[in-house]
C-alpha positions as CSV (number, residue, x, y, z in Angstrom):
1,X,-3.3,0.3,7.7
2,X,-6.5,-1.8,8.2
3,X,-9.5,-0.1,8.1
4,X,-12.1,-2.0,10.7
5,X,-15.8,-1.5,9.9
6,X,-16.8,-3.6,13.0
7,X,-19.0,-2.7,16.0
8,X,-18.1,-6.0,18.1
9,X,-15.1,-4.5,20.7
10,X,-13.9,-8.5,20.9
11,X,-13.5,-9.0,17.1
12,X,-12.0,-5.4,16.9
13,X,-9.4,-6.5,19.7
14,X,-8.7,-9.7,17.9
15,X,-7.8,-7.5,14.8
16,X,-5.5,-5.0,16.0
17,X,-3.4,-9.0,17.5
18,X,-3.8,-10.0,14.0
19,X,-2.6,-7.2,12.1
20,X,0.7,-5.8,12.0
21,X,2.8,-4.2,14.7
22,X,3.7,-1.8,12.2
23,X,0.1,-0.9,11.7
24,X,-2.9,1.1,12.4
25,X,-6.2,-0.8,13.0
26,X,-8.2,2.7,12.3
27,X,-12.2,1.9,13.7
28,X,-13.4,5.5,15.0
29,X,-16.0,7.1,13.1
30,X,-14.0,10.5,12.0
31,X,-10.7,8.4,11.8
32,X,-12.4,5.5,8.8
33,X,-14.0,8.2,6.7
34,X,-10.9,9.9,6.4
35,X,-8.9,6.9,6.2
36,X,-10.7,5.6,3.2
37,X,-11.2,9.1,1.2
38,X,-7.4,10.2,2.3
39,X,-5.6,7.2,3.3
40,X,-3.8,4.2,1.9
41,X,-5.1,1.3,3.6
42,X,-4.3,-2.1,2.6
43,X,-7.5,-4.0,3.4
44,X,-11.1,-3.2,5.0
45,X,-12.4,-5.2,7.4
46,X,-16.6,-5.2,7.6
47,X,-19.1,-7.5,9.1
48,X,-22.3,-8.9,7.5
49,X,-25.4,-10.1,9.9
50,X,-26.0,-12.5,7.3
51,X,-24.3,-14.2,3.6
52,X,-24.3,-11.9,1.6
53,X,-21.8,-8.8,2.5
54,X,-23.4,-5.9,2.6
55,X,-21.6,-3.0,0.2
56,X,-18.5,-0.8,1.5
57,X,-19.1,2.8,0.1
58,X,-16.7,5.2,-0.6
59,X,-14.2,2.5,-1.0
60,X,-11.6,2.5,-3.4
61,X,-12.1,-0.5,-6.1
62,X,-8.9,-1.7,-5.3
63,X,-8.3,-1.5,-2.0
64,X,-9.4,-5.7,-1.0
65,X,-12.6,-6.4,1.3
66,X,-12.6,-8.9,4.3
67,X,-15.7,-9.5,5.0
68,X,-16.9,-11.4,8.5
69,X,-20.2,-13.1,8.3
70,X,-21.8,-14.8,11.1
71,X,-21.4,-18.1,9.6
72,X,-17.8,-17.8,9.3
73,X,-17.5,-16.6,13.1
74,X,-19.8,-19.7,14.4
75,X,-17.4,-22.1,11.6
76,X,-14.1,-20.9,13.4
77,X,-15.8,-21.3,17.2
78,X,-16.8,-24.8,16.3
79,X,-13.5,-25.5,14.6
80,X,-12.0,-24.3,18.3
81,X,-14.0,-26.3,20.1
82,X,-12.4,-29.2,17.8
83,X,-8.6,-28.7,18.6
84,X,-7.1,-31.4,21.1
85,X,-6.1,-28.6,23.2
86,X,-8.8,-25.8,23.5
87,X,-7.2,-22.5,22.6
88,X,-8.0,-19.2,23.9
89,X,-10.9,-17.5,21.8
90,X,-9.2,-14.3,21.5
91,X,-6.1,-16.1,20.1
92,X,-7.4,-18.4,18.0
93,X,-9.7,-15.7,16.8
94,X,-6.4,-13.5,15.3
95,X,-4.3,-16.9,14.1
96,X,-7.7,-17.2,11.9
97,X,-8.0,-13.0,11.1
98,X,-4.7,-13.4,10.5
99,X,-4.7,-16.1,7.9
100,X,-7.7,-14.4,6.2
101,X,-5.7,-11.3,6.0
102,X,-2.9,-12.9,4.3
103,X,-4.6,-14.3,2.0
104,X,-6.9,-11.4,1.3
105,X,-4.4,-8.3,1.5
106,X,-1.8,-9.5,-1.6
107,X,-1.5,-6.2,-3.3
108,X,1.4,-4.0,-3.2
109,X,0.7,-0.5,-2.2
110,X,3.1,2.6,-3.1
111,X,3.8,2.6,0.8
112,X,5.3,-1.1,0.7
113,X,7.5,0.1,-2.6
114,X,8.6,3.3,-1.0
115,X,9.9,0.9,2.2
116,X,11.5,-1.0,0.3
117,X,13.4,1.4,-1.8
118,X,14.6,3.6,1.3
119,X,15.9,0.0,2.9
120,X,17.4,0.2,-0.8
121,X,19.0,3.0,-1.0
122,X,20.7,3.3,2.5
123,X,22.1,-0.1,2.1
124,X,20.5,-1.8,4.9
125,X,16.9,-3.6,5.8
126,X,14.8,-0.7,7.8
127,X,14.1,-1.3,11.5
128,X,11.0,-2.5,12.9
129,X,10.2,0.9,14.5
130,X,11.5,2.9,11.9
131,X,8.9,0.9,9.6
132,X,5.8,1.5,11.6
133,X,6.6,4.9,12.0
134,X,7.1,5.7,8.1
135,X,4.3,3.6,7.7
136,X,1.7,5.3,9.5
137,X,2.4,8.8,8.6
138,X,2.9,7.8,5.0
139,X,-0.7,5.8,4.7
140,X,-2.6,8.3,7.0
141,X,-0.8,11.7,6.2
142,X,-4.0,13.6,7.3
143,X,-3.9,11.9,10.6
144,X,-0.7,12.7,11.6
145,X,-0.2,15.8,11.1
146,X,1.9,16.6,14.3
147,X,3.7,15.3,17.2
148,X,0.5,14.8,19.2
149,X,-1.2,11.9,16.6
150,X,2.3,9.9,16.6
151,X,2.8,10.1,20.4
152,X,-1.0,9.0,20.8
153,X,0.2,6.3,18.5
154,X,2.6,5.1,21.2
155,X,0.5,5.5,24.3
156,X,3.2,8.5,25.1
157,X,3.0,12.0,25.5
158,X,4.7,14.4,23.0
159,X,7.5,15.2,25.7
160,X,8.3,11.7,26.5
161,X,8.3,10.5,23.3
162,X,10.8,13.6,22.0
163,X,13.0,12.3,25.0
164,X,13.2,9.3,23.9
165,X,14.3,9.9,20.3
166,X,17.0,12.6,21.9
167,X,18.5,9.9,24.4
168,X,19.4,8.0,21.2
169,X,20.9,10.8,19.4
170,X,18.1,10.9,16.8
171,X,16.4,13.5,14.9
172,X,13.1,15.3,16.8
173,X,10.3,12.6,15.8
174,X,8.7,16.3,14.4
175,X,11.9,16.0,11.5
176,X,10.8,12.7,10.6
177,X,7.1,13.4,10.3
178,X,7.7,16.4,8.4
179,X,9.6,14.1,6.0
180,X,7.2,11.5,5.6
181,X,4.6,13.9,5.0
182,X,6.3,15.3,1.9
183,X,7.1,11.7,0.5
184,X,3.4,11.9,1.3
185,X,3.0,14.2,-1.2
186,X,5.7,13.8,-3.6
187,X,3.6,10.6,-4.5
188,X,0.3,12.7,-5.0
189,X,2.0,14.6,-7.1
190,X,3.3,12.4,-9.0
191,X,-1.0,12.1,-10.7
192,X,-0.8,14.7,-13.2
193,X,-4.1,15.5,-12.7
194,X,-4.0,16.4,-8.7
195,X,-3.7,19.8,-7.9
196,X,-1.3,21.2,-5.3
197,X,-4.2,21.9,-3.8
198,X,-6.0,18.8,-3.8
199,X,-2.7,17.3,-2.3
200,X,-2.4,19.9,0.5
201,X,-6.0,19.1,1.3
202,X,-5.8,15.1,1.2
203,X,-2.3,15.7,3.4
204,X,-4.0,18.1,6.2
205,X,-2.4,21.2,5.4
206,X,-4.8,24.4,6.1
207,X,-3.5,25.7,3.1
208,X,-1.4,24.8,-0.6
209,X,0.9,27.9,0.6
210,X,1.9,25.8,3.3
211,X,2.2,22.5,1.7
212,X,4.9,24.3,-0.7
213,X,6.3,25.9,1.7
214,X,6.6,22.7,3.5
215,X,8.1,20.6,0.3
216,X,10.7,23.7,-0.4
217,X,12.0,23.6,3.8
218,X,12.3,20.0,4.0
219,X,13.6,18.8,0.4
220,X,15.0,21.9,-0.9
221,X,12.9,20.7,-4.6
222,X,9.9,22.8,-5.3
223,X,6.4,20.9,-5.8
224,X,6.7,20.6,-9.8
225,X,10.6,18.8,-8.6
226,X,8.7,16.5,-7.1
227,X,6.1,14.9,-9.4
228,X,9.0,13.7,-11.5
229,X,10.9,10.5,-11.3
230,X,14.0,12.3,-10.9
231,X,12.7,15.1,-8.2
232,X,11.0,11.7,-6.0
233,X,15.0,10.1,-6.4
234,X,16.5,12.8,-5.2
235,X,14.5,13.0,-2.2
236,X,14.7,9.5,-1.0
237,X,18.5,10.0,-1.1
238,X,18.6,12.9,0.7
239,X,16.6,11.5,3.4
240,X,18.8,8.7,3.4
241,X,21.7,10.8,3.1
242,X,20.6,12.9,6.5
243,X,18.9,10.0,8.2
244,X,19.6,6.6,7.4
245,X,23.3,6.0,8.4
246,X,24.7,3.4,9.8
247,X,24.7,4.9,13.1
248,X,21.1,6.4,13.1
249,X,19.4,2.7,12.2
250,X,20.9,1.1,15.2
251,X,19.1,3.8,17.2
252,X,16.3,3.4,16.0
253,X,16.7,-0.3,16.3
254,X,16.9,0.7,20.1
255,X,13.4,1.9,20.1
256,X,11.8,-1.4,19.7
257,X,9.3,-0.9,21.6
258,X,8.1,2.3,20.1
259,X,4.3,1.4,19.4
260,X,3.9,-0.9,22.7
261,X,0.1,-0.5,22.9
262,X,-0.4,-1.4,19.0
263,X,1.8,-4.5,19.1
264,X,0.6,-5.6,22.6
């Protein structure tokens, strides 16, 4: 997840090209104050009238700061206006975001390990949709709290999108939220010193009953299970175990086209 503290549309449409299909480009007012306070973002995205970048508050130290200043947006449309064959300015605008995010975003976040031990553990590289659904619900838990968010998501409605996931013998996209949400949480959990209810809060539920409640339905582990080492391995393989066979990863490699408006 990029968060985007930019009020030019055009550079904000150059960012979401730039970034990853399998991520959010969150810039709504509501949507970046919880991102930041609640989220896992990889990289914030801000723009300075002038040098010197003004401050990002509420930022967490090490989530990494892109900063755009208006000298560096005037260097890259001279440096355009240089190439043998003039680009367009939107796409030469991401190849340059897109090179600055590289080089900027080089931290690992517990999202990218918890990928990466799921491929792991059912044997196989994950799909490209399967990734940027995980991915969004496990970075912005208190975003997507239902159908409704991921559907938005994929410029679907809830009913089309639960159609879709049906014609490929899949799991309701609901089942696969619910499970990401508790990974979600298993990982807050994992801090010693956050609460149950400091975790149901960061995660959207209305209430810690419910957040346990939730943990217990889905995992069959309780929420002291899944601070441990042992309680978090035991739910990756069960989740593997239900919902990454063989079978089950070449549907979702049939839904490649899951998040058209974010990777258009």
């Amino acid at each position: 997840m990029i968060v985007a503290l930019l009020s030019d549309p055009y550079i904000r449409a150059a960012l979401e090209r730039a970034a990853r299909s399998e991520e959010d480009v969150v810039w709504t007012g509501d949507q970046v104050v919880a991102a930041v306070e609640l989220g896992t973002p990889r990289l914030v995205v801000c723009h300075a009238e002038g040098a010197r970048p003004r401050p990002v508050l509420g930022v967490d130290a090490e989530v990494p700061i892109l900063t755009l200043t208006r000298a560096t947006l005037c260097r890259w449309e001279s440096e355009r206006h240089r190439v043998a064959w003039l680009p367009a300015r939107m796409e030469y605008l991401a190849d340059r975001l897109r090179e600055q995010i590289r080089e900027t975003a080089v931290r690992t976040t517990w999202v990218d390990v918890t990928l990466r031990d799921l491929a792991r553990v059912s044997g196989a590289p994950l799909p490209p949709p399967l990734r940027g659904f995980a991915r969004r619900v496990l970075e912005f838990p208190f975003h997507y709290v239902d159908l409704r968010a991921v559907a938005s998501a994929c410029g679907t409605t809830r009913g089309a999108l639960k159609a879709r996931f049906r014609r490929r013998g899949l799991a309701s996209p609901s089942t696969y939220i619910r499970w990401f949400r508790v990974m979600a949480g298993a990982y807050l959990l994992s801090d010693r010193s956050v609460s149950v209810a400091r975790a149901a809060y960061m995660l959207g539920y209305t209430t810690d009953g419910n957040f346990c409640r939730s943990i217990q339905s889905v995992s069959r582990l309780t929420p002291t299970e899944v601070r441990t080492v042992r309680g978090w391995n035991r739910l990756l393989v069960r989740f593997s175990w239900l919902f990454l066979r063989p079978e089950s990863l070449e549907a979702w490699g049939r839904l490649d086209d899951l998040f058209v408006r974010t990777a258009a």
